[in-house]
C-alpha positions as CSV (number, residue, x, y, z in Angstrom):
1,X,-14.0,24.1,17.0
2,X,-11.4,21.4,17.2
3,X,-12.0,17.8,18.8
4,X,-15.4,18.6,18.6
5,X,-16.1,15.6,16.2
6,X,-14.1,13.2,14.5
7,X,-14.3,10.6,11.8
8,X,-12.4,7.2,11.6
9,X,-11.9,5.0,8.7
10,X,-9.8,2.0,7.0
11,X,-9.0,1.7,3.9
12,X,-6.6,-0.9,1.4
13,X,-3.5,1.3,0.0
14,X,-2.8,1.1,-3.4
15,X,1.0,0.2,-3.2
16,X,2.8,-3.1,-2.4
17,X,5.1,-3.3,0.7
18,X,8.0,-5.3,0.7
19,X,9.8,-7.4,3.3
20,X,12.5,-5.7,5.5
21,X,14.8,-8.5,5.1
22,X,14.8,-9.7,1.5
23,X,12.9,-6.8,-0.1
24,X,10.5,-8.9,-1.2
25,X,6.6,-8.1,-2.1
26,X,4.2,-8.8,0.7
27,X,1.4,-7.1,0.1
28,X,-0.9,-4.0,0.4
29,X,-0.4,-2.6,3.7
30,X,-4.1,-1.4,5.5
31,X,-4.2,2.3,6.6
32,X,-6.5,3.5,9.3
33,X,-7.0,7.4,9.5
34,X,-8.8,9.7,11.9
35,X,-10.3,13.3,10.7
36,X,-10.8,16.3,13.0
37,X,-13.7,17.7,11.0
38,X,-13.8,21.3,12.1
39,X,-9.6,21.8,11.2
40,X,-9.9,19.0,8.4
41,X,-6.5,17.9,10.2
42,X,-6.1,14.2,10.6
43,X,-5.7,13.5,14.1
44,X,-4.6,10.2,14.1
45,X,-3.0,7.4,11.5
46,X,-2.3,3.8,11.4
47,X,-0.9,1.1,8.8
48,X,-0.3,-2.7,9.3
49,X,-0.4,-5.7,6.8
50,X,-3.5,-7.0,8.3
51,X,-7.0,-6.3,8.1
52,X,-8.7,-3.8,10.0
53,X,-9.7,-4.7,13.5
54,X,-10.3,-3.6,17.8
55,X,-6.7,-3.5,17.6
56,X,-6.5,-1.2,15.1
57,X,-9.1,0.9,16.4
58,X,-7.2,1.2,19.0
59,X,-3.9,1.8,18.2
60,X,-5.3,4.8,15.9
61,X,-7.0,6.4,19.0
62,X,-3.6,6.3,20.7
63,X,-2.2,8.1,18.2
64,X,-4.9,10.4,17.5
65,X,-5.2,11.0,21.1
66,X,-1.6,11.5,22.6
67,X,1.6,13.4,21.9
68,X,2.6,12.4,18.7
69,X,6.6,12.8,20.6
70,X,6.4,9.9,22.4
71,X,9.2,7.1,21.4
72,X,8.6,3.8,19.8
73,X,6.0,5.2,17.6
74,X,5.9,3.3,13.9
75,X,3.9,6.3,12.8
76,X,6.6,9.4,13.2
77,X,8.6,11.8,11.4
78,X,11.3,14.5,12.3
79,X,8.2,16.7,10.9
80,X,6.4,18.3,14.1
81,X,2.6,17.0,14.0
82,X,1.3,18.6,17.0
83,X,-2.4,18.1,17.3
84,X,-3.7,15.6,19.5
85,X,-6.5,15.1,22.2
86,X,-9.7,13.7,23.5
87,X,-12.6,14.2,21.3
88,X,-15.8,15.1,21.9
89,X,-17.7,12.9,19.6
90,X,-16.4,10.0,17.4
91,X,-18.3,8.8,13.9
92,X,-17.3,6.1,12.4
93,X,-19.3,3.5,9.9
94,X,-20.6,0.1,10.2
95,X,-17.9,-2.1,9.9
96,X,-17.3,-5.1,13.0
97,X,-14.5,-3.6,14.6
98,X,-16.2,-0.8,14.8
99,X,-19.3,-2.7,16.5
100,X,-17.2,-4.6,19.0
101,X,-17.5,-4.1,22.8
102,X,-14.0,-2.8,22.9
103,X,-14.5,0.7,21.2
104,X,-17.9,1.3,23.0
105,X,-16.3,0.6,26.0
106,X,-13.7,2.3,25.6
107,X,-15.5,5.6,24.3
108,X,-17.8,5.5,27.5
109,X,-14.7,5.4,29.7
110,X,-13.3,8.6,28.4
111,X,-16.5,10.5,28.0
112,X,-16.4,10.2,24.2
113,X,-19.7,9.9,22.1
114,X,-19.8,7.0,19.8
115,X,-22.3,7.2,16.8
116,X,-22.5,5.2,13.7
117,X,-23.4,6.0,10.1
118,X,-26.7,5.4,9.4
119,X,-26.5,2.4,6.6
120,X,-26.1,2.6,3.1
121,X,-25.8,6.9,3.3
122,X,-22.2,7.5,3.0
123,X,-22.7,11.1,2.8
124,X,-22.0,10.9,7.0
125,X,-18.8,9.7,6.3
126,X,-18.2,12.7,3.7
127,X,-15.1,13.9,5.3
128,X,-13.1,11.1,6.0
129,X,-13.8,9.7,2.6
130,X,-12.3,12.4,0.7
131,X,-9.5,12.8,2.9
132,X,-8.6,9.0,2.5
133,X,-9.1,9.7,-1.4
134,X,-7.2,12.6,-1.2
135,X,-3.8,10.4,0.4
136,X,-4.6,7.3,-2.2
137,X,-3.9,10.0,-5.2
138,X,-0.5,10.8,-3.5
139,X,-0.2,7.2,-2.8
140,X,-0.6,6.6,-6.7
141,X,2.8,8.4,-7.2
142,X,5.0,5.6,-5.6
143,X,7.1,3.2,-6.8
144,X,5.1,-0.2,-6.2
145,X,1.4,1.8,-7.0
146,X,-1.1,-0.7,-7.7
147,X,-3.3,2.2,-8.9
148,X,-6.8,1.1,-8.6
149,X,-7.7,1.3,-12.4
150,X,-6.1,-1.2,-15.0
151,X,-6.6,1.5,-17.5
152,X,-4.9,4.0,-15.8
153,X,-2.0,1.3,-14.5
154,X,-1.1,0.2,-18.1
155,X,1.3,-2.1,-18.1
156,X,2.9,-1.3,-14.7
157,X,4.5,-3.8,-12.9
158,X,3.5,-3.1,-9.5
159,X,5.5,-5.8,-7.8
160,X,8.4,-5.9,-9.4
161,X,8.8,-1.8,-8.7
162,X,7.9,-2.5,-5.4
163,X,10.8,-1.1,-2.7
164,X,8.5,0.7,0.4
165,X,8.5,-1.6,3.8
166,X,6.0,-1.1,6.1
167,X,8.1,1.3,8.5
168,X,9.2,3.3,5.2
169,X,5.8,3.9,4.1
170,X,4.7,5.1,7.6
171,X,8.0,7.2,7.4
172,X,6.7,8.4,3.8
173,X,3.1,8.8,5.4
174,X,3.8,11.2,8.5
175,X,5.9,13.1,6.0
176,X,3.2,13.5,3.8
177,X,0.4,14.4,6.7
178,X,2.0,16.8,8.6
179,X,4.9,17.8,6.1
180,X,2.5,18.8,3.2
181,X,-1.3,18.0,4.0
182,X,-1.7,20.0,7.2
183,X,0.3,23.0,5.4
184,X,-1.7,23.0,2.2
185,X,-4.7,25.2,1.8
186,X,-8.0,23.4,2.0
187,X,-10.4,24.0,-0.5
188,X,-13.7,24.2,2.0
189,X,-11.7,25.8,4.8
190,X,-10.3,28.2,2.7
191,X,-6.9,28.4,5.0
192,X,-4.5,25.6,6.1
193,X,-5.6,22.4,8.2
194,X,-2.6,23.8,10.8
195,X,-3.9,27.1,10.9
196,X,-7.6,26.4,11.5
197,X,-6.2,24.2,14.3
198,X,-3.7,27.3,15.5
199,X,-6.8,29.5,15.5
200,X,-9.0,26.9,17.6
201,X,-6.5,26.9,20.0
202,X,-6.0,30.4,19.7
203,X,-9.7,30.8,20.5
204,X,-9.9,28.5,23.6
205,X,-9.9,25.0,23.0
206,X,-7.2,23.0,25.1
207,X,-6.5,19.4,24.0
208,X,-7.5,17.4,27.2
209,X,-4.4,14.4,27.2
210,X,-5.5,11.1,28.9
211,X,-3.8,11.1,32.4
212,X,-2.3,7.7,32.2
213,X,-1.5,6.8,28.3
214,X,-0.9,2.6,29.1
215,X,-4.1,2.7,31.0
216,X,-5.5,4.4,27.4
217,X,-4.8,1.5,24.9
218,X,-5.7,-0.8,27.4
219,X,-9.2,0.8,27.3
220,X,-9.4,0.0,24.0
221,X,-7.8,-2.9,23.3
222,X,-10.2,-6.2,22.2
223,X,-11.9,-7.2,24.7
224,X,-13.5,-10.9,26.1
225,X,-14.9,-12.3,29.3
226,X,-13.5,-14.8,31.7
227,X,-14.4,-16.5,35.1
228,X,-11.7,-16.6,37.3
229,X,-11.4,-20.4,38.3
230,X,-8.7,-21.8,41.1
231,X,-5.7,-22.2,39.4
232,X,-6.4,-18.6,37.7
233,X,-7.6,-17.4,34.4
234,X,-7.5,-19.7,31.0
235,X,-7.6,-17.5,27.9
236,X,-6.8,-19.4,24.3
237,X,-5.5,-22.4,26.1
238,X,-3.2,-20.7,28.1
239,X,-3.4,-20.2,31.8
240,X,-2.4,-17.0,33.8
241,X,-1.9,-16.2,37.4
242,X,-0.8,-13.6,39.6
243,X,-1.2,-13.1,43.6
244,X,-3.3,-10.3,43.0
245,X,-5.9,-12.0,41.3
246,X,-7.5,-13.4,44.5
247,X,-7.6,-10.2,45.8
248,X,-9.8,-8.3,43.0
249,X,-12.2,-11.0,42.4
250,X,-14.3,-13.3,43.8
251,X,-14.0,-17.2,42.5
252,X,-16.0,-17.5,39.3
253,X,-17.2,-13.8,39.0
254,X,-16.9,-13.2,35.3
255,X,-14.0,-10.5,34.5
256,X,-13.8,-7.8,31.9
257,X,-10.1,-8.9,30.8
258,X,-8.1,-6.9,27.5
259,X,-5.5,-8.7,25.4
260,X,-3.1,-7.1,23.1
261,X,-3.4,-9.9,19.9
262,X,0.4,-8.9,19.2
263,X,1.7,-10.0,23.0
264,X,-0.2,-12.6,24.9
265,X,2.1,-12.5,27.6
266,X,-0.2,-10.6,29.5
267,X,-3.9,-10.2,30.2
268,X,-5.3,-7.1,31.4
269,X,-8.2,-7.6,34.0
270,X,-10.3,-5.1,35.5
271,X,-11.0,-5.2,39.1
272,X,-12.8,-4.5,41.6
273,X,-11.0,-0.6,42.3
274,X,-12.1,0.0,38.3
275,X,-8.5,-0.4,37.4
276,X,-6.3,-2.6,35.0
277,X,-4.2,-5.1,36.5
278,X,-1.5,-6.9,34.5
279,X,-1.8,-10.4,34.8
280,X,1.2,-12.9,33.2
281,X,1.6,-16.3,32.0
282,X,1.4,-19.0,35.2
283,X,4.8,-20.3,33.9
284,X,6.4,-16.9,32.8
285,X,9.4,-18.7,31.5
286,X,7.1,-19.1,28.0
287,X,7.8,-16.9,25.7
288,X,5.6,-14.2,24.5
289,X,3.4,-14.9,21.3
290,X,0.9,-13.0,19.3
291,X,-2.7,-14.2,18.5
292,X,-2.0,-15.3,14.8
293,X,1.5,-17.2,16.0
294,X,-0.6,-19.2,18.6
């Protein structure tokens, strides 16, 4: 039945983005994808221009996990895509961000079973590998394709047909997943993704929602230790204080703490009450910067 397992992978897209500004080739945007292998619907999706990593891991959980409704999202369409939940089991191969503290962590916070592939046997991985193969052959029919065979690519010029920006091929992406994919009758399933999902429903399975969304990234976001000295917490140079600090830790306990590598304004330490507390720049009149700025 649904969210019983799922399967999380990465791979490099074979098209060239271009700049939003001067339309400009940038590169080969990185898209992360989450299977729900019972309904062969794809739970979750993510794209960014850099490699994969904890943060990507997590911002595809959040979006496999939650209410694809929600505003803000990079990866959303007017078409509805309307599964979502907490899965029972996650597989995912061997890769370092999927190794790090952060995911492990963050899976045995919301009850979720974490295994890996066993090495060199990508057989496990089955699933998510033909559904990532099965998106890079639609992906092959845009303008700016850099089609992974020479033979096959010719004498295309992928950069110079290049005209997708990130936020367009996301667009283009969602469209794709829950416009075509999910309506399309799988081969193995014999019926649609969307109605193998309709019928697990149907049958009795309620997608449980994480209770507090922030609180759900946060869970998974990378994650690093830090003793909490007098004048606060020093992470990358940079120190942070708030009032509540003293009061949910002792002076030089070491802290689970969460950063978001795109905002370093904040840390996110847990305390004492097994809760998240925001913690901001000591001088909060600097402004906020992400990892690869600093």
């Amino acid at each position: 039945s649904a969210l019983e397992l799922i399967q999380m992978d990465h791979t490099l897209a074979d098209v060239i983005i271009v700049d939003s500004l001067h339309r400009r080739p940038i590169g080969r945007p990185w898209l992360s994808l989450t299977i729900d292998i019972a309904t062969r619907c794809v739970l979750g999706a993510h794209v960014a221009l850099e490699a994969p990593s904890a943060l990507a891991v997590a911002l595809c959980m959040e979006h496999a996990c939650l209410p694809k409704n929600r505003s803000g999202l990079l990866m959303t369409s007017d078409v509805p895509w309307v599964m979502f939940g907490l899965p029972k089991h996650l597989l995912v191969d061997n890769g370092p961000d999927f190794h790090g503290i952060a995911l492990a962590r963050g899976c045995s916070e919301y009850g979720i079973t974490l295994s890996h592939r066993p090495v060199l046997q990508p057989h496990f991985g089955g699933h998510i590998e033909r559904l990532i193969g099965t998106m890079m052959g639609r992906v092959h029919l845009l303008p700016g394709t850099t089609d992974a065979s020479p033979s096959s690519r010719g004498g295309y010029d992928s950069e110079s047909t290049a005209v997708m920006t990130l936020s367009e091929f996301a667009h283009w992406l969602c469209l794709e997943i829950a416009g075509r994919y999910h309506h399309d009758t799988h081969r193995m399933l014999g019926m649609a993704p969307a109605a193998a999902w309709a019928a697990s429903i149907a049958g009795g399975v309620t997608p449980v929602v994480p209770a507090d969304p922030t609180r759900f990234l946060i869970s998974f976001l990378p994650v690093t230790r830090r003793r909490l000295q007098r004048n606060g917490l020093i992470f990358e140079r940079i120190r942070y204080w708030s009032d509540i600090l003293p009061t949910i830790a002792q002076p030089h306990e070491p802290l689970i703490v969460r950063y978001d590598p795109r905002d370093l304004s904040h840390l996110f330490v847990m305390g004492k009450d097994m809760r998240y507390h925001s913690i901001p720049y000591a001088n909060v009149t600097h402004p906020p910067i992400s990892l690869g700025e600093l």
